[in-house]
Every structure is written in structure tokens, then in C-alpha cells.
C-alpha positions in Angstrom: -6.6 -1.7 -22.4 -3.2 -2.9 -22.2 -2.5 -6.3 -20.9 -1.6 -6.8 -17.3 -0.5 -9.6 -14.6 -3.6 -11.4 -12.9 -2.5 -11.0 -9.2 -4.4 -11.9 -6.5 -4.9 -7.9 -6.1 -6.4 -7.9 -9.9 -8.6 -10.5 -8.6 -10.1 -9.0 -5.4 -10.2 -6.0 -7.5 -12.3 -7.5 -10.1 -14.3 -10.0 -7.1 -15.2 -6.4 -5.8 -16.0 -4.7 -9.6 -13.5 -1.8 -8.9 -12.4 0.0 -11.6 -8.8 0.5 -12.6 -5.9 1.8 -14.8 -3.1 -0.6 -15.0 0.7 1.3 -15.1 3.4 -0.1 -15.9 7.2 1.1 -15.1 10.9 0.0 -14.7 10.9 -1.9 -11.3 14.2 -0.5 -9.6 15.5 -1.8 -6.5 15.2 0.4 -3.5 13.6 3.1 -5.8 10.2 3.4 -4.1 8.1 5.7 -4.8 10.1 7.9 -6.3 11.3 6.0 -9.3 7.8 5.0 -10.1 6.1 8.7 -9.7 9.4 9.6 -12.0 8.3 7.2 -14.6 4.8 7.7 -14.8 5.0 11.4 -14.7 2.8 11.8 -11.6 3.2 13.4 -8.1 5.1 11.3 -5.7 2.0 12.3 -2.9 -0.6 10.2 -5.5 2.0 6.9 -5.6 0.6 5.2 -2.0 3.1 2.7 -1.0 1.5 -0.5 0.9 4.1 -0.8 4.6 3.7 -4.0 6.0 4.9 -3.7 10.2 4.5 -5.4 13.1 3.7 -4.6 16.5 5.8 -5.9 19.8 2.7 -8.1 20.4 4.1 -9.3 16.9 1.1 -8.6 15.1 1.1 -7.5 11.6 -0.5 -4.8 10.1 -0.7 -2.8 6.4 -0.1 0.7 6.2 -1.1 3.1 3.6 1.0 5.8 3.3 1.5 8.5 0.0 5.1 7.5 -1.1 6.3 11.5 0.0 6.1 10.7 3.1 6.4 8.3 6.2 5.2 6.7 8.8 5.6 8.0 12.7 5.8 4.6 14.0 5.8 6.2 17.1 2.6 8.0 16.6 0.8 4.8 15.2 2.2 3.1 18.0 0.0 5.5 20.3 -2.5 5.0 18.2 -3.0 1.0 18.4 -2.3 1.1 22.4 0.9 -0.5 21.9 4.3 0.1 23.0 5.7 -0.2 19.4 5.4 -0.6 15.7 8.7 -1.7 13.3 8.5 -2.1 9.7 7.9 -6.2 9.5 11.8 -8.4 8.5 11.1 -9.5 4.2 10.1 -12.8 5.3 7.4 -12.5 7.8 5.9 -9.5 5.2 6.4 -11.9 2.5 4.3 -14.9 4.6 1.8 -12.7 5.7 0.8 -10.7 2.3 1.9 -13.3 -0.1 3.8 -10.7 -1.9 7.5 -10.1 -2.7 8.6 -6.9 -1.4 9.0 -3.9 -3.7 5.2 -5.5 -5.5 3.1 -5.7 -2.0 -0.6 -4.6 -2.4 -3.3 -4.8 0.2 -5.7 -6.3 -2.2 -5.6 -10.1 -1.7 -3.1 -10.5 0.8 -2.9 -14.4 1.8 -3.9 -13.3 5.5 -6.0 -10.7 6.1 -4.7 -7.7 7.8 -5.4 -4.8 9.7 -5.1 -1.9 7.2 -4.6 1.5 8.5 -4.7 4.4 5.7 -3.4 8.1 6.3 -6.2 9.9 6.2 -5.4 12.7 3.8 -5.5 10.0 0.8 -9.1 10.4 0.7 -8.8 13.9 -0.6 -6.8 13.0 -3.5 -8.8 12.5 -7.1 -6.9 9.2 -8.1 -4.3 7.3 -6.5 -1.7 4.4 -7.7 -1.1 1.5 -5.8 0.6 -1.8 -6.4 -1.2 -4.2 -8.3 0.5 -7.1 -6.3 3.7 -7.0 -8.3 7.0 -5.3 -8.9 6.6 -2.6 -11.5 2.9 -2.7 -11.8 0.7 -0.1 -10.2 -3.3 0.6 -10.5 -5.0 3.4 -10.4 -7.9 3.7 -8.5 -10.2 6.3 -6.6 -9.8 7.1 -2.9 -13.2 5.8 -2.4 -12.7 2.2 -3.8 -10.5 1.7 -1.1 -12.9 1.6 1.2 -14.8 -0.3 -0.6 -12.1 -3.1 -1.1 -10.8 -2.8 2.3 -11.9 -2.4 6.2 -9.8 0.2 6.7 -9.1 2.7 10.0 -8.0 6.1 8.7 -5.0 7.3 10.8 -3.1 10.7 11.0 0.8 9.3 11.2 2.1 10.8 8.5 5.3 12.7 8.8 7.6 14.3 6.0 10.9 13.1 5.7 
């Protein structure tokens, strides 16, 4: 196995004895998803980008979401009972997850989150996710999510 960064995702990983396939690409900035599914060869659907957003009660909140598509904020808005949901400023994501943007994970954040997942995830064989740093995504199963994380499954999905 190659070697890989210990990130406080590794760890909760590993506290929780979840299996996983470190990958490795060419961090680009403002790439997302689709630089990384482009370097690894894999469907951009299986890359599941980690959203950190607040609500106008300025609560944060993580959500899963496959890197093809995005999030009705509108919809997840209706969802949570509130008026609305905006993708968090840099700083407050970076105070609240501990992680520099472009390498957020929802494994190990500093505070723990809410963590809402787009249900059609589950249905996928493996997924990538960040490993808690820029450039380095873990494969995982669907299922392990659940075990790592309290997670509500949500239908906000939208394609771009």
C-alpha cells in the first residue's frame, strides 16, 4: 500500500476500522471534481465532494454531494425548516472542519457537524472522498459512511 498523509480523516477512519484505498492526484485550484475524476480515470458521479454551508440561523452543516452534480440549496433549505442555506465564506468552513478548502473531508472535522448525504450515493459500489487533504482522496464503500458518520439521507441533488 502506498504511503499516505495521516489526517485526522485517516484517523477516524482507522478509530472506526474502515477500510480504504488511498488516491493520489494533481491538486488544481478550482478543478473540483472534475480534475480529480479526470486523473484517476473514474466517473465524476463516484468523486463525492464534502460542501460545507450554513444556514440563516448561521448554523453549519456538511453536505455530500457526487461531484456531477449540485446542491438545491433551495430544496435543502425546505428540507431543514429553514428559510436558507449558502455555501459557508473559506474561513468559517475552515474553523469549523479544520480543513483547508479544496482537502475538506467529513471524517474528523474539529466540530462535529450535521451531515446530510444525497441519497442516491448509497447505490454506488465504491466512492472517493477526501482524505482530509488537497489531492488525496479514499475510496470507500457507501455503507462505511454510515458507519463513520450520523448521517440524514437527502434528495437535493440537481444537475448543473
Amino acid at each position: 500500500m502506498p504511503e499516505y498523509p495521516v489526517t485526522p480523516a485517516v484517523r477516524a477512519l482507522r478509530d472506526r476500522k474502515i477500510v480504504f484505498i488511498p488516491h493520489f492526484y494533481t491538486y488544481e485550484e478550482h478543478g473540483g471534481t472534475r480534475v480529480s475524476a479526470s486523473s484517476l480515470g473514474v466517473p465524476e458521479h463516484r468523486i463525492i465532494k464534502t460542501l460545507v454551508l450554513v444556514s440563516d440561523e448561521r448554523k453549519h452543516l456538511l453536505v455530500l454531494m457526487h461531484g456531477d452534480r449540485e446542491v438545491s440549496t433551495k430544496e435543502l433549505a425546505r428540507v431543514l425548516g429553514v428559510k436558507r442555506v449558502e455555501p459557508a465564506e473559506e474561513a468559517g468552513a475552515q474553523r469549523q472542519t479544520g480543513y483547508q478548502f479544496g482537502g475538506t473531508s467529513p471524517f474528523g472535522t474539529r466540530n462535529p457537524l450535521p451531515v446530510y448525504a444525497e441519497e442516491t450515493i448509497f447505490e454506488l459500489p465504491s466512492i472517493l472522498i477526501n482524505g482530509g487533504k488537497r489531492g488525496f482522496l479514499v475510496e470507500i464503500a457507501p455503507a462505511d459512511l454510515l458507519k463513520a458518520l450520523d448521517i440524514t439521507r437527502v434528495r437535493v441533488g440537481i444537475t448543473p
